[in-house]
mmCIF entry with sequence, helices, sheets and N, C-alpha, C, O atoms, coordinates in Angstrom:
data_MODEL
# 
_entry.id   MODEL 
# 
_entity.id                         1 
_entity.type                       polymer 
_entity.pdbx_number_of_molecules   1 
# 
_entity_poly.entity_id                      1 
_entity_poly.type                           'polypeptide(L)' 
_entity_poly.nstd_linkage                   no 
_entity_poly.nstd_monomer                   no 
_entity_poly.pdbx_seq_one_letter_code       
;(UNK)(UNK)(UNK)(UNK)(UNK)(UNK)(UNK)(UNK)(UNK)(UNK)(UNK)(UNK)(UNK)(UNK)(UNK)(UNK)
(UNK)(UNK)(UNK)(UNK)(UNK)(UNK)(UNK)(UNK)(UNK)(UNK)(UNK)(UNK)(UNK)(UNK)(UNK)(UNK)
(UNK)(UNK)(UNK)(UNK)(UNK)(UNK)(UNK)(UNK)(UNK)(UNK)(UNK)(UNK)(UNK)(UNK)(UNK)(UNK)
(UNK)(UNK)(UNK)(UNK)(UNK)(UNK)(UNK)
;
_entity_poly.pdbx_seq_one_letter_code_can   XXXXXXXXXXXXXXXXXXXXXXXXXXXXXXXXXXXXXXXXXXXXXXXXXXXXXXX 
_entity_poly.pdbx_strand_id                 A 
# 
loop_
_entity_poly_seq.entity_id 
_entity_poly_seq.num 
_entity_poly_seq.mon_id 
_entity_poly_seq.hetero 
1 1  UNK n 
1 2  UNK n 
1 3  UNK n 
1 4  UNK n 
1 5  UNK n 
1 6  UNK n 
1 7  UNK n 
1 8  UNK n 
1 9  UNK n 
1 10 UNK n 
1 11 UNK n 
1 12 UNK n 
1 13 UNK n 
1 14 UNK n 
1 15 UNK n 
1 16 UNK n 
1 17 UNK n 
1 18 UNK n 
1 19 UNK n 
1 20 UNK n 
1 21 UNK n 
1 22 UNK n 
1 23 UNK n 
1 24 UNK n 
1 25 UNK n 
1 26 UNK n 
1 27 UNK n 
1 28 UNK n 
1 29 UNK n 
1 30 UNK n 
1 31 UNK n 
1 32 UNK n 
1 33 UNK n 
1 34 UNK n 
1 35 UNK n 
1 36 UNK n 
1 37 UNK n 
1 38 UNK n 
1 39 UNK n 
1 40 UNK n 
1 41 UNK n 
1 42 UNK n 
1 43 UNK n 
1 44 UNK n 
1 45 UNK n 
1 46 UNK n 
1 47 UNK n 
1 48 UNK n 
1 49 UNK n 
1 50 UNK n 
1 51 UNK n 
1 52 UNK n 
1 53 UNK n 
1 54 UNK n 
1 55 UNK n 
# 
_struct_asym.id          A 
_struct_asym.entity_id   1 
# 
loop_
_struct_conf.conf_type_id 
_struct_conf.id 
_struct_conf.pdbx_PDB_helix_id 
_struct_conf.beg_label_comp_id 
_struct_conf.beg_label_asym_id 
_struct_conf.beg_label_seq_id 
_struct_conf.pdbx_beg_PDB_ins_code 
_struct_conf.end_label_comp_id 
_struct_conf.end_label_asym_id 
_struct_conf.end_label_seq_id 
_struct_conf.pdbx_end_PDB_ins_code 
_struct_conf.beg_auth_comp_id 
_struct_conf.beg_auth_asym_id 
_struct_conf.beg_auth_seq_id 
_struct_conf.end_auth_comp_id 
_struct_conf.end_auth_asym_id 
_struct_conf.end_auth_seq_id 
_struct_conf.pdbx_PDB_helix_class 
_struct_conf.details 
_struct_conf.pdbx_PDB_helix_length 
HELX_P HELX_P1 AA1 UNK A 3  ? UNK A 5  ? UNK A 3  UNK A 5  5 ? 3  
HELX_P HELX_P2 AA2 UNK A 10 ? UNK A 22 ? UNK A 10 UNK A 22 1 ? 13 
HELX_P HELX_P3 AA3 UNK A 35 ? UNK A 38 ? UNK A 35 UNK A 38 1 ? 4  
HELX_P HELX_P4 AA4 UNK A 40 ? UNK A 51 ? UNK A 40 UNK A 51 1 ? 12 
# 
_struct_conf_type.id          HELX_P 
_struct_conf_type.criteria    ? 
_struct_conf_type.reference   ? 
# 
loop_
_atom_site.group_PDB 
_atom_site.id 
_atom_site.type_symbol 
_atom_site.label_atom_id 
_atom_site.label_alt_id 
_atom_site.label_comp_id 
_atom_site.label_asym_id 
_atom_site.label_entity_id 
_atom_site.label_seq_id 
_atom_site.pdbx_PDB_ins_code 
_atom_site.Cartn_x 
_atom_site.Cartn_y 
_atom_site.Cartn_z 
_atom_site.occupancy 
_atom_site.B_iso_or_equiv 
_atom_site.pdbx_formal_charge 
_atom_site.auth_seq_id 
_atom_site.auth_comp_id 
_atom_site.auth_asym_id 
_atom_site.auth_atom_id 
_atom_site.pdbx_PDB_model_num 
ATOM 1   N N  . UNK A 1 1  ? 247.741 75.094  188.636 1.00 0.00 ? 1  UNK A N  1 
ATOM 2   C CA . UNK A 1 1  ? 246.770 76.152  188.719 1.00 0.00 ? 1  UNK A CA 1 
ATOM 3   C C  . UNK A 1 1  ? 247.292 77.380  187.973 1.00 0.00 ? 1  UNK A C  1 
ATOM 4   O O  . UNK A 1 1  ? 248.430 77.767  188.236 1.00 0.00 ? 1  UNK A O  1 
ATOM 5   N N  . UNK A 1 2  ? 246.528 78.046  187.031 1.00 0.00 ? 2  UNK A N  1 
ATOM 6   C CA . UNK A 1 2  ? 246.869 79.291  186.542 1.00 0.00 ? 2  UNK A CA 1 
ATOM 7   C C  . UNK A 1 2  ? 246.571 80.471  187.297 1.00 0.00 ? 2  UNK A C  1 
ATOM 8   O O  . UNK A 1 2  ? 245.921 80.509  188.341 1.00 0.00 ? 2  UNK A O  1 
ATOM 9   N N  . UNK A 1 3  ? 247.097 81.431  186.689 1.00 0.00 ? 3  UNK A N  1 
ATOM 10  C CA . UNK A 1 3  ? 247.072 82.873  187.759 1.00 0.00 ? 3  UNK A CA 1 
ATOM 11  C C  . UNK A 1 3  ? 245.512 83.280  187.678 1.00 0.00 ? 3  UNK A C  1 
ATOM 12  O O  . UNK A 1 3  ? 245.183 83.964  188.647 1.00 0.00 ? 3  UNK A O  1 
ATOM 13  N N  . UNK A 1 4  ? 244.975 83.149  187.204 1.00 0.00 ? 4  UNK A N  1 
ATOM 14  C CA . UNK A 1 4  ? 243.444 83.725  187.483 1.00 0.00 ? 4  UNK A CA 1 
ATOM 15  C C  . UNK A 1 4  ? 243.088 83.195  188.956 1.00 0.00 ? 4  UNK A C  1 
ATOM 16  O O  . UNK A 1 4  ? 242.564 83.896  189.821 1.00 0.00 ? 4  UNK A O  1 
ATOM 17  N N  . UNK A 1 5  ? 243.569 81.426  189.154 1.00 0.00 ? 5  UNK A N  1 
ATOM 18  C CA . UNK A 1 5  ? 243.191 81.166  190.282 1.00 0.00 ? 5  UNK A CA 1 
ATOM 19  C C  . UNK A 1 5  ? 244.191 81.749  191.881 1.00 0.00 ? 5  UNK A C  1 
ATOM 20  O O  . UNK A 1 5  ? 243.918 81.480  193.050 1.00 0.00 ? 5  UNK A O  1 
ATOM 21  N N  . UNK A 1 6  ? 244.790 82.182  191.608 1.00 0.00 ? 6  UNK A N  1 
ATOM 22  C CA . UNK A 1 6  ? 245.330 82.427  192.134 1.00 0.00 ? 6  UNK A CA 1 
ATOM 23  C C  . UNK A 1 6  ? 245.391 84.299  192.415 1.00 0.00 ? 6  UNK A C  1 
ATOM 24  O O  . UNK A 1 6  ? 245.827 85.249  193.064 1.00 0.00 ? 6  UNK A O  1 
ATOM 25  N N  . UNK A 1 7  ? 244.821 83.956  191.666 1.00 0.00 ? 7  UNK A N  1 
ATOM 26  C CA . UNK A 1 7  ? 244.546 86.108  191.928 1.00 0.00 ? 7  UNK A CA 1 
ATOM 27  C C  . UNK A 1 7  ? 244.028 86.960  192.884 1.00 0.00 ? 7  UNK A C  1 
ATOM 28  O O  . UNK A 1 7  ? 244.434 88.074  193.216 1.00 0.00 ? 7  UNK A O  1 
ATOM 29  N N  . UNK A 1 8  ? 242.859 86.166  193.392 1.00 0.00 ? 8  UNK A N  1 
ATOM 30  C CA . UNK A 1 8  ? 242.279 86.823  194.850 1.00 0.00 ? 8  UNK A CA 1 
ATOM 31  C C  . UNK A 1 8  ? 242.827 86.684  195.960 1.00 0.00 ? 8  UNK A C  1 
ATOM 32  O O  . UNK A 1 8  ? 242.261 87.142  196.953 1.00 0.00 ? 8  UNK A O  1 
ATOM 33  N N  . UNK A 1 9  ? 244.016 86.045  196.069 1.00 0.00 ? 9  UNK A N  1 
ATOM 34  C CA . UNK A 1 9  ? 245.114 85.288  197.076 1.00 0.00 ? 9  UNK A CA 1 
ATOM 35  C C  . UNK A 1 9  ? 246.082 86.027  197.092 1.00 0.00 ? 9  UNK A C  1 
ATOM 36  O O  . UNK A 1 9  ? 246.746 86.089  198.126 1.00 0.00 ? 9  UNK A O  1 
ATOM 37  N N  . UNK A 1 10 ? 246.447 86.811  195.933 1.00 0.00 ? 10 UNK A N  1 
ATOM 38  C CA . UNK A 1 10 ? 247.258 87.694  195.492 1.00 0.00 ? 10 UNK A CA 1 
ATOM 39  C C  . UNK A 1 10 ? 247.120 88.830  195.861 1.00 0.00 ? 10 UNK A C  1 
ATOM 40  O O  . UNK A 1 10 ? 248.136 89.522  195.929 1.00 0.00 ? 10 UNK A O  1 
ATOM 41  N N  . UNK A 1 11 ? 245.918 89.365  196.197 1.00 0.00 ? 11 UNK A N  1 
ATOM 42  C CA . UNK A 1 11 ? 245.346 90.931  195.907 1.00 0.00 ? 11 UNK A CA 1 
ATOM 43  C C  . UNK A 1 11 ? 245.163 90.576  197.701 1.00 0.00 ? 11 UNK A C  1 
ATOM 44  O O  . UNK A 1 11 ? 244.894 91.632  198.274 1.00 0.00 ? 11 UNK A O  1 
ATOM 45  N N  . UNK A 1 12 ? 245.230 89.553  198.546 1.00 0.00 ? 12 UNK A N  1 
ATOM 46  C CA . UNK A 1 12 ? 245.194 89.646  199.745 1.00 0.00 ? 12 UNK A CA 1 
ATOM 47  C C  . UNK A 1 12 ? 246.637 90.144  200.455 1.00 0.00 ? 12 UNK A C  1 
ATOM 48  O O  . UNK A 1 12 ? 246.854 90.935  201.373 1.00 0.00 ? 12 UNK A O  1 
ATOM 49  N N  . UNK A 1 13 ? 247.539 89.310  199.605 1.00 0.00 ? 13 UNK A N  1 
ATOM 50  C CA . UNK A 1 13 ? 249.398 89.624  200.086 1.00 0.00 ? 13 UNK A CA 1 
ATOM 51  C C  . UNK A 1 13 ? 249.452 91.172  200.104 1.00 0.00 ? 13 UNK A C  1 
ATOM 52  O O  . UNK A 1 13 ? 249.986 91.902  200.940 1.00 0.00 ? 13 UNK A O  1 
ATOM 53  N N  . UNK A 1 14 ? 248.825 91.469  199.071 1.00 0.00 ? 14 UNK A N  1 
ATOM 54  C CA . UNK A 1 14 ? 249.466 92.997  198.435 1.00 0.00 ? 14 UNK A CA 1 
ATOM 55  C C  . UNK A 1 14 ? 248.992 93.653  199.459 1.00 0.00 ? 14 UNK A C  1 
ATOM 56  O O  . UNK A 1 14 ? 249.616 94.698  199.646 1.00 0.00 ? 14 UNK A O  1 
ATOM 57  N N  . UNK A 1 15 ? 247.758 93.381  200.533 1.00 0.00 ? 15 UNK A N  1 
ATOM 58  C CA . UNK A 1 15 ? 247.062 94.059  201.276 1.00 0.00 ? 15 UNK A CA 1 
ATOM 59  C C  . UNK A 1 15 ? 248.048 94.389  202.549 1.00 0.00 ? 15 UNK A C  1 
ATOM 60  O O  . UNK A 1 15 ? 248.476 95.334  203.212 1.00 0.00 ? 15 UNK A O  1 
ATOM 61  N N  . UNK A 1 16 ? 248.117 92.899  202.428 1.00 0.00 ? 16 UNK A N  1 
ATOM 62  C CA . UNK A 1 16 ? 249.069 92.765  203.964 1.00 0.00 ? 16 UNK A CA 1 
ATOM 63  C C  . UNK A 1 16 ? 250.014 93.432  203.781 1.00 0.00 ? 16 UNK A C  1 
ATOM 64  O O  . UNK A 1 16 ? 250.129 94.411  204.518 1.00 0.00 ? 16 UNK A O  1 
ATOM 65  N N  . UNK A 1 17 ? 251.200 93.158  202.611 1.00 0.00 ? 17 UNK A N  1 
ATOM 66  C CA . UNK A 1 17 ? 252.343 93.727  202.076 1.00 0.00 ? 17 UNK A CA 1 
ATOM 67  C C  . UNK A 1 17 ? 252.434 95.203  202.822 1.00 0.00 ? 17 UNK A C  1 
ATOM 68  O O  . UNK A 1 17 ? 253.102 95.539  203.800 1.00 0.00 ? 17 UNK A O  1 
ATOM 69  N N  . UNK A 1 18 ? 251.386 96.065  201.883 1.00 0.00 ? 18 UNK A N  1 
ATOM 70  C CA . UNK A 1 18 ? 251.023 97.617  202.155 1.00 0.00 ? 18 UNK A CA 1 
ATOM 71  C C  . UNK A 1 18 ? 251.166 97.911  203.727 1.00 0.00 ? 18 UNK A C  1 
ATOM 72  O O  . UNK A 1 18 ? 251.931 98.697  204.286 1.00 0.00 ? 18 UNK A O  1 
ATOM 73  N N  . UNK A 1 19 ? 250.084 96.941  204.341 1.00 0.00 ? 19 UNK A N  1 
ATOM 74  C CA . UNK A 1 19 ? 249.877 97.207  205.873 1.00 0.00 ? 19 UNK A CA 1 
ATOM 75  C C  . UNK A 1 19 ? 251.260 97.372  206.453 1.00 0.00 ? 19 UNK A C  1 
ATOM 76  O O  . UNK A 1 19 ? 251.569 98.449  206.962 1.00 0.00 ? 19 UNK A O  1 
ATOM 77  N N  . UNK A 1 20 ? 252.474 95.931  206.385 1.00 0.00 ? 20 UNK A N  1 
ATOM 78  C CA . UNK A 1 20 ? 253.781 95.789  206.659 1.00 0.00 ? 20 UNK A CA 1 
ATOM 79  C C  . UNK A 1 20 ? 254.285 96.939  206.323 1.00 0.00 ? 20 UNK A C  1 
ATOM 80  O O  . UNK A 1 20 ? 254.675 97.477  207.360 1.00 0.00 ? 20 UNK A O  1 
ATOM 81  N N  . UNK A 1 21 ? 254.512 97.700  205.281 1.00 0.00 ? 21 UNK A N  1 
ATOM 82  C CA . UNK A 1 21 ? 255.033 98.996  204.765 1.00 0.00 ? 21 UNK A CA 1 
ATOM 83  C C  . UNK A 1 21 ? 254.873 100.128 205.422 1.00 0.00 ? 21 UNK A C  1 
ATOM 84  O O  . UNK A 1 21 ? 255.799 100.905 205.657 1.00 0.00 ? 21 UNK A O  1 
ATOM 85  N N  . UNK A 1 22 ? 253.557 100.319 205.801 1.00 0.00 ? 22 UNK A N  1 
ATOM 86  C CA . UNK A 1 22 ? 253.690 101.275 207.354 1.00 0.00 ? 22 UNK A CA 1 
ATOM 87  C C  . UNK A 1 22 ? 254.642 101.459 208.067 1.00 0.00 ? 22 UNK A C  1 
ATOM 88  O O  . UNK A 1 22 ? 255.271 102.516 208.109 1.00 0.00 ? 22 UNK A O  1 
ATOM 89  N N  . UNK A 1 23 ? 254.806 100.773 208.519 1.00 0.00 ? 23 UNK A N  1 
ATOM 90  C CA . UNK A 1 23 ? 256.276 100.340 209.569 1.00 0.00 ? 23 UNK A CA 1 
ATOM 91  C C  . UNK A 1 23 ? 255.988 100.073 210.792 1.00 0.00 ? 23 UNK A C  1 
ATOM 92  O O  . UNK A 1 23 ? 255.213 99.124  210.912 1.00 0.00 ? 23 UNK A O  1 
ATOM 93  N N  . UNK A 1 24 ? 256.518 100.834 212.274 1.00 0.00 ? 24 UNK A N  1 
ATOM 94  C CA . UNK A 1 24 ? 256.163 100.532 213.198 1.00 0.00 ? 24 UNK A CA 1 
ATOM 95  C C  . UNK A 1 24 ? 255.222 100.107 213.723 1.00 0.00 ? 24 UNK A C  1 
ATOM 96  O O  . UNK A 1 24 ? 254.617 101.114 214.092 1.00 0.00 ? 24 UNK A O  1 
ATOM 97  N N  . UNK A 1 25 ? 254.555 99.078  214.077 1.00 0.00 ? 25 UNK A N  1 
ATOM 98  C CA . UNK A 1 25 ? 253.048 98.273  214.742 1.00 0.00 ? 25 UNK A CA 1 
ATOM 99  C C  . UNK A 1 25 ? 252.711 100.140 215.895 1.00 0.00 ? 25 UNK A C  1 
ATOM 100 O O  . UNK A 1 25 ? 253.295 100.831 216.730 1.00 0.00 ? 25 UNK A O  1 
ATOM 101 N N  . UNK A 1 26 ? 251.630 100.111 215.252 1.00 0.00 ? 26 UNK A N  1 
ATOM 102 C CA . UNK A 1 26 ? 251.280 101.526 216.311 1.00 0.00 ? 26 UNK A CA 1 
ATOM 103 C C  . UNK A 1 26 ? 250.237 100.776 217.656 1.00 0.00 ? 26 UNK A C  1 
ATOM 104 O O  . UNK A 1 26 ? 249.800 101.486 218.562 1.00 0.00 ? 26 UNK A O  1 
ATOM 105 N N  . UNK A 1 27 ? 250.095 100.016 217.621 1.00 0.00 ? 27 UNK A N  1 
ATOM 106 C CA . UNK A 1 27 ? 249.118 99.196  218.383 1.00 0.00 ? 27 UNK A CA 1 
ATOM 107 C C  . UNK A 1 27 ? 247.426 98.917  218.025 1.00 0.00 ? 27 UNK A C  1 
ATOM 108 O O  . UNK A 1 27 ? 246.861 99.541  217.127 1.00 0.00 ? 27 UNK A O  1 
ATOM 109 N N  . UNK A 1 28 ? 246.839 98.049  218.740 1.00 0.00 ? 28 UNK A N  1 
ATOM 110 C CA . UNK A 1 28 ? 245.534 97.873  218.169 1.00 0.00 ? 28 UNK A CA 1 
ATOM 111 C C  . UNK A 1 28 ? 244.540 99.017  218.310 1.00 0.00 ? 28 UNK A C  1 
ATOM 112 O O  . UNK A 1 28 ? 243.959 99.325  217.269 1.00 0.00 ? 28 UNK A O  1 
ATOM 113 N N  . UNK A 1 29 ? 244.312 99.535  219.141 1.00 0.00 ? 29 UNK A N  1 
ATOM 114 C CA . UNK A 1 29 ? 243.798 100.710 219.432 1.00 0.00 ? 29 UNK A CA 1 
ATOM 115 C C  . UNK A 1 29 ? 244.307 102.383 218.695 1.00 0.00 ? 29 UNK A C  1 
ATOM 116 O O  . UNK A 1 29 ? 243.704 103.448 218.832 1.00 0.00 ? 29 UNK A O  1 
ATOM 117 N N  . UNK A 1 30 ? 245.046 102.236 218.247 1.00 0.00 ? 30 UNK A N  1 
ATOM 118 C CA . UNK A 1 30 ? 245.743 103.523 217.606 1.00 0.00 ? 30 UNK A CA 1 
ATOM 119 C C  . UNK A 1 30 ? 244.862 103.999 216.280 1.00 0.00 ? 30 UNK A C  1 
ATOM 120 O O  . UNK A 1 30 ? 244.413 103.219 215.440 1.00 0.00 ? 30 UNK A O  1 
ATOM 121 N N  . UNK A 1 31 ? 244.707 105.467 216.268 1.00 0.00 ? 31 UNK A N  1 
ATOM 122 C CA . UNK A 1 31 ? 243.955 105.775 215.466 1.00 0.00 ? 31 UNK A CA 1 
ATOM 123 C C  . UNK A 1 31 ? 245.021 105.950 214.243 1.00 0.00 ? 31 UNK A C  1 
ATOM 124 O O  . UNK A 1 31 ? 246.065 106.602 214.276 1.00 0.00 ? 31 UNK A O  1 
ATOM 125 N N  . UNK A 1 32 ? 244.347 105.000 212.870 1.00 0.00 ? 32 UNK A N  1 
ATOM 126 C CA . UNK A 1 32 ? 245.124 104.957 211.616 1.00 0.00 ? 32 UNK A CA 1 
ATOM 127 C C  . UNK A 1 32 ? 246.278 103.621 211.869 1.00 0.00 ? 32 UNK A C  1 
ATOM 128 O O  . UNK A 1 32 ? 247.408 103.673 211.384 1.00 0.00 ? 32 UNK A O  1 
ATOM 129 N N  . UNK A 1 33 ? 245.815 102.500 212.661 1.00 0.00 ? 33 UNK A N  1 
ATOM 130 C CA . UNK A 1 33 ? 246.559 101.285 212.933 1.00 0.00 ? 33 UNK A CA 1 
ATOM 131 C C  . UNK A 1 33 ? 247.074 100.496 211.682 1.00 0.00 ? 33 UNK A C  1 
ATOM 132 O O  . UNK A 1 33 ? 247.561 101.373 210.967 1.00 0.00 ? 33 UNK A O  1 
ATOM 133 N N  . UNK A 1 34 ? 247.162 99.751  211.293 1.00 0.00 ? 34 UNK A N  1 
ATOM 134 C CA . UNK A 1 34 ? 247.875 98.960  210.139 1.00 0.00 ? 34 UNK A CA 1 
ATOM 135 C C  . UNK A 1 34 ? 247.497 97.565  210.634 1.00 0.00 ? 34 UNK A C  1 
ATOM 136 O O  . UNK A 1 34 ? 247.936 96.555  210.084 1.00 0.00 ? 34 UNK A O  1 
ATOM 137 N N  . UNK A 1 35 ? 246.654 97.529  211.713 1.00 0.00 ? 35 UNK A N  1 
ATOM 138 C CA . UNK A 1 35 ? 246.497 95.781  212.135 1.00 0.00 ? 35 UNK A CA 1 
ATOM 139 C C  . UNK A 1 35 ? 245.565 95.220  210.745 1.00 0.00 ? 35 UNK A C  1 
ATOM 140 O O  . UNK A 1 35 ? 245.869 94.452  209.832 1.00 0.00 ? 35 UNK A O  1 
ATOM 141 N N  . UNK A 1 36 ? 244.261 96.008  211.063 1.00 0.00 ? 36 UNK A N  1 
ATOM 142 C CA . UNK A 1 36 ? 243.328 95.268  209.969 1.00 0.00 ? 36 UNK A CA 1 
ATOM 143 C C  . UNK A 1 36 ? 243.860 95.226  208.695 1.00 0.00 ? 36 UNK A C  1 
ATOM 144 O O  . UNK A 1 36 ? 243.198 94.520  207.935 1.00 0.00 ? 36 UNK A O  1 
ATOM 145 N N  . UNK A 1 37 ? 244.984 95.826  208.133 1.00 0.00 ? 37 UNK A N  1 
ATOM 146 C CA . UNK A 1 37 ? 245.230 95.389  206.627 1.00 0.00 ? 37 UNK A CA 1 
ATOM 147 C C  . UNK A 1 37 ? 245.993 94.631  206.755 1.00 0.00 ? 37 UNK A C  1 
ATOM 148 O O  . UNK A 1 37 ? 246.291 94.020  205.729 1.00 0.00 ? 37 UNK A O  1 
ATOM 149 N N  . UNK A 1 38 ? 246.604 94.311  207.841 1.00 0.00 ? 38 UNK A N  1 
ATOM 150 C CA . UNK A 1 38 ? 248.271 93.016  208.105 1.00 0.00 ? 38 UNK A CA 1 
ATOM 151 C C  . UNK A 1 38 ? 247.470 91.862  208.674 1.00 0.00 ? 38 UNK A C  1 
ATOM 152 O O  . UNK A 1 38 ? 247.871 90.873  208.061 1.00 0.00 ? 38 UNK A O  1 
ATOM 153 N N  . UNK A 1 39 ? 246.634 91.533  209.452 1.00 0.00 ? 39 UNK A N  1 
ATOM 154 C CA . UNK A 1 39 ? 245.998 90.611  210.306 1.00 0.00 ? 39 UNK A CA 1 
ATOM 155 C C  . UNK A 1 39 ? 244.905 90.200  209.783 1.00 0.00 ? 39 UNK A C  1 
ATOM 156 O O  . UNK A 1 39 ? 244.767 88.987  209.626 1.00 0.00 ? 39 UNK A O  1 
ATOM 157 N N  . UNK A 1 40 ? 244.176 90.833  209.505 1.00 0.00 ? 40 UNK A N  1 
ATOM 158 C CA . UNK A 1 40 ? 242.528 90.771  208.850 1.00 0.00 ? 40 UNK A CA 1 
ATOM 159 C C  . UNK A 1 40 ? 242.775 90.082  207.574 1.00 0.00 ? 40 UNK A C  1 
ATOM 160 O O  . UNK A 1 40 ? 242.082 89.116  207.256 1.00 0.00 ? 40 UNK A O  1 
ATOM 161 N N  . UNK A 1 41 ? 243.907 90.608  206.679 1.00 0.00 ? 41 UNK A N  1 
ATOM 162 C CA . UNK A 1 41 ? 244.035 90.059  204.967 1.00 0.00 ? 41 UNK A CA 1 
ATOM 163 C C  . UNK A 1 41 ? 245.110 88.379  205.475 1.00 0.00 ? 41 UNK A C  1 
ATOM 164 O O  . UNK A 1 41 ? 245.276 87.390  204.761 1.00 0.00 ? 41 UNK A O  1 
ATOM 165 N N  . UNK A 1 42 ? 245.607 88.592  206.786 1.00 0.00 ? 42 UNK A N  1 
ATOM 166 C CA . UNK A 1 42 ? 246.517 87.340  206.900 1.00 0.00 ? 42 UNK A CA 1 
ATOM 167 C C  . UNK A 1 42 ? 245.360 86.039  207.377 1.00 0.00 ? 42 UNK A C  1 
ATOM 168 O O  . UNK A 1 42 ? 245.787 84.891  207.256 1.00 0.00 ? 42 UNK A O  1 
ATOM 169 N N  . UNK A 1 43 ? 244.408 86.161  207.729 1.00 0.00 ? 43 UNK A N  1 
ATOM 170 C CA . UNK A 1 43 ? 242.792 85.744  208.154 1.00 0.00 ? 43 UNK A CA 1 
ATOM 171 C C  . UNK A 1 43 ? 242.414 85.371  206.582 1.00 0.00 ? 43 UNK A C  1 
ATOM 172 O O  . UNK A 1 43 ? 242.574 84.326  205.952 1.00 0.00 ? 43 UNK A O  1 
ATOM 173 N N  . UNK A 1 44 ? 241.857 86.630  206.214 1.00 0.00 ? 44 UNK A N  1 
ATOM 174 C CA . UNK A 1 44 ? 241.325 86.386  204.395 1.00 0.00 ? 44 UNK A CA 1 
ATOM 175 C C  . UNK A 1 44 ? 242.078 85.264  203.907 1.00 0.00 ? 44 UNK A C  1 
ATOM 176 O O  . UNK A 1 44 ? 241.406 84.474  203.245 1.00 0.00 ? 44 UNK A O  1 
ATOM 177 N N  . UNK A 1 45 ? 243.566 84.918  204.087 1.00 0.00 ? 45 UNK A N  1 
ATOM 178 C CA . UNK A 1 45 ? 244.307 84.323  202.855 1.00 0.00 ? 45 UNK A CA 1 
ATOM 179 C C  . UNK A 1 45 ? 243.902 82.908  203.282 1.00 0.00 ? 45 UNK A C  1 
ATOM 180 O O  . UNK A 1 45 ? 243.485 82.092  202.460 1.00 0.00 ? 45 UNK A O  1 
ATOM 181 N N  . UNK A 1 46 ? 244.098 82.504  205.219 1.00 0.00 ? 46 UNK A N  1 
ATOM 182 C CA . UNK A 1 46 ? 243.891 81.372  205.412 1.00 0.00 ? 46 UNK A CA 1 
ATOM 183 C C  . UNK A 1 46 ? 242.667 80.651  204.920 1.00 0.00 ? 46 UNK A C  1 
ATOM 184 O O  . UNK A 1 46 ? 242.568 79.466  204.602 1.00 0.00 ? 46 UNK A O  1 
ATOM 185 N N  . UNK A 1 47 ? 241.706 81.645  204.917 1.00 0.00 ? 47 UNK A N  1 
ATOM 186 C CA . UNK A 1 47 ? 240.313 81.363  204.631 1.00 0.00 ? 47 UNK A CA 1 
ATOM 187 C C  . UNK A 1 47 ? 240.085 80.960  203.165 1.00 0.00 ? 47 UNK A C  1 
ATOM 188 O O  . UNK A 1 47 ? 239.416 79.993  202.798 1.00 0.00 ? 47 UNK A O  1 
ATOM 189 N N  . UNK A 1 48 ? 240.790 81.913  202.309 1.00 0.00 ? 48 UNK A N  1 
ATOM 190 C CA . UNK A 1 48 ? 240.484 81.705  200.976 1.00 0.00 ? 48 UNK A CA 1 
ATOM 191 C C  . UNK A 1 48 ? 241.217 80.127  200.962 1.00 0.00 ? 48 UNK A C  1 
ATOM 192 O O  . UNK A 1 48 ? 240.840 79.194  200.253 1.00 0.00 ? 48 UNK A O  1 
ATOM 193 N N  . UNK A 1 49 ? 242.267 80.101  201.859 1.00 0.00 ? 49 UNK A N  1 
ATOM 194 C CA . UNK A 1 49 ? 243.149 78.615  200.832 1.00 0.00 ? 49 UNK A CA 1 
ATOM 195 C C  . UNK A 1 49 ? 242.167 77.563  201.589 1.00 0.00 ? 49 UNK A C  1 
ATOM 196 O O  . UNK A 1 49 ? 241.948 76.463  201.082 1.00 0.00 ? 49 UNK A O  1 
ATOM 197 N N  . UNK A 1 50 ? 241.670 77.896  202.649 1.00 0.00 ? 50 UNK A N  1 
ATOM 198 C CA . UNK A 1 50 ? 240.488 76.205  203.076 1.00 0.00 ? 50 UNK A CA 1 
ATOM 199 C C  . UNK A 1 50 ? 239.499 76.361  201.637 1.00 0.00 ? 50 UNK A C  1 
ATOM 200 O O  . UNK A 1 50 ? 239.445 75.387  200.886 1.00 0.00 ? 50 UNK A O  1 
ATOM 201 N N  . UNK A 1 51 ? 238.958 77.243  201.397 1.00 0.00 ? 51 UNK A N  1 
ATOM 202 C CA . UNK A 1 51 ? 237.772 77.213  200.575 1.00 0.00 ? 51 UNK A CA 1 
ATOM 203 C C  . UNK A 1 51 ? 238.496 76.768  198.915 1.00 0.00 ? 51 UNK A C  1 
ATOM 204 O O  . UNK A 1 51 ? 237.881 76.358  197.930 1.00 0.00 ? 51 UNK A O  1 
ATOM 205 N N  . UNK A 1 52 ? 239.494 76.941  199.013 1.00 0.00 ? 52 UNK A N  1 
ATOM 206 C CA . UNK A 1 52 ? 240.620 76.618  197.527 1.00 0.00 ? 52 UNK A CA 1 
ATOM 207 C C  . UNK A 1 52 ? 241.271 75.710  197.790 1.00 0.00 ? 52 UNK A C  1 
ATOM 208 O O  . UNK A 1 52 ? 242.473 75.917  197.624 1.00 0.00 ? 52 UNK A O  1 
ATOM 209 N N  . UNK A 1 53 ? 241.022 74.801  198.123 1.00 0.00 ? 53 UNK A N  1 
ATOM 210 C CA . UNK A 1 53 ? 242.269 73.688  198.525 1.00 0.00 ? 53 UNK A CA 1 
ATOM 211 C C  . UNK A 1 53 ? 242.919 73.041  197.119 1.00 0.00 ? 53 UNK A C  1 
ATOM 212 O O  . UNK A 1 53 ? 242.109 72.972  196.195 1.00 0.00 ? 53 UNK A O  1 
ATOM 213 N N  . UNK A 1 54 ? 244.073 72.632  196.877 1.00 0.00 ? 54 UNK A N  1 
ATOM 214 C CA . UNK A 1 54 ? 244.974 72.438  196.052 1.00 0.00 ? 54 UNK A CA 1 
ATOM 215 C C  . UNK A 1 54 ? 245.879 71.040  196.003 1.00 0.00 ? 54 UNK A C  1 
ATOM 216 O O  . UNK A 1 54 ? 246.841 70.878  196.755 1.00 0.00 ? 54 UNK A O  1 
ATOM 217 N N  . UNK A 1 55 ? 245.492 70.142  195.116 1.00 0.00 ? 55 UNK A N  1 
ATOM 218 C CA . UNK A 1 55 ? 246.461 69.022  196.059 1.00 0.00 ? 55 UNK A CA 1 
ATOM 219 C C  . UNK A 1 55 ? 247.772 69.034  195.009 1.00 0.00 ? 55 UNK A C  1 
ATOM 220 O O  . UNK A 1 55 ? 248.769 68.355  195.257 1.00 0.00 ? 55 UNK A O  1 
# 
């Protein structure tokens, strides 16, 4: 597979990446949390690779 296919899979890590970079987990409820860009894009990636499957 070339990187084009692989690009929207890419731009999901970087999401999460960022979120991780925050640092401390402030909790789910915390205003300005880091869940939905660490959890939500870790969701996106599983999703994208069922819909992309690769053998």
């Amino acid at each position: 597979m070339g990187a084009d296919f692989w690009t929207d899979a890419y731009a999901l890590i970087d999401t999460m990446e960022k979120g991780i970079a925050v640092g401390d987990d402030k909790g789910a409820t915390a205003v300005g949390t880091h869940r939905p860009d660490v959890l939500g894009s870790a969701h996106d990636v599983s999703d994208w690779l069922d819909e992309h499957p690769i053998k």
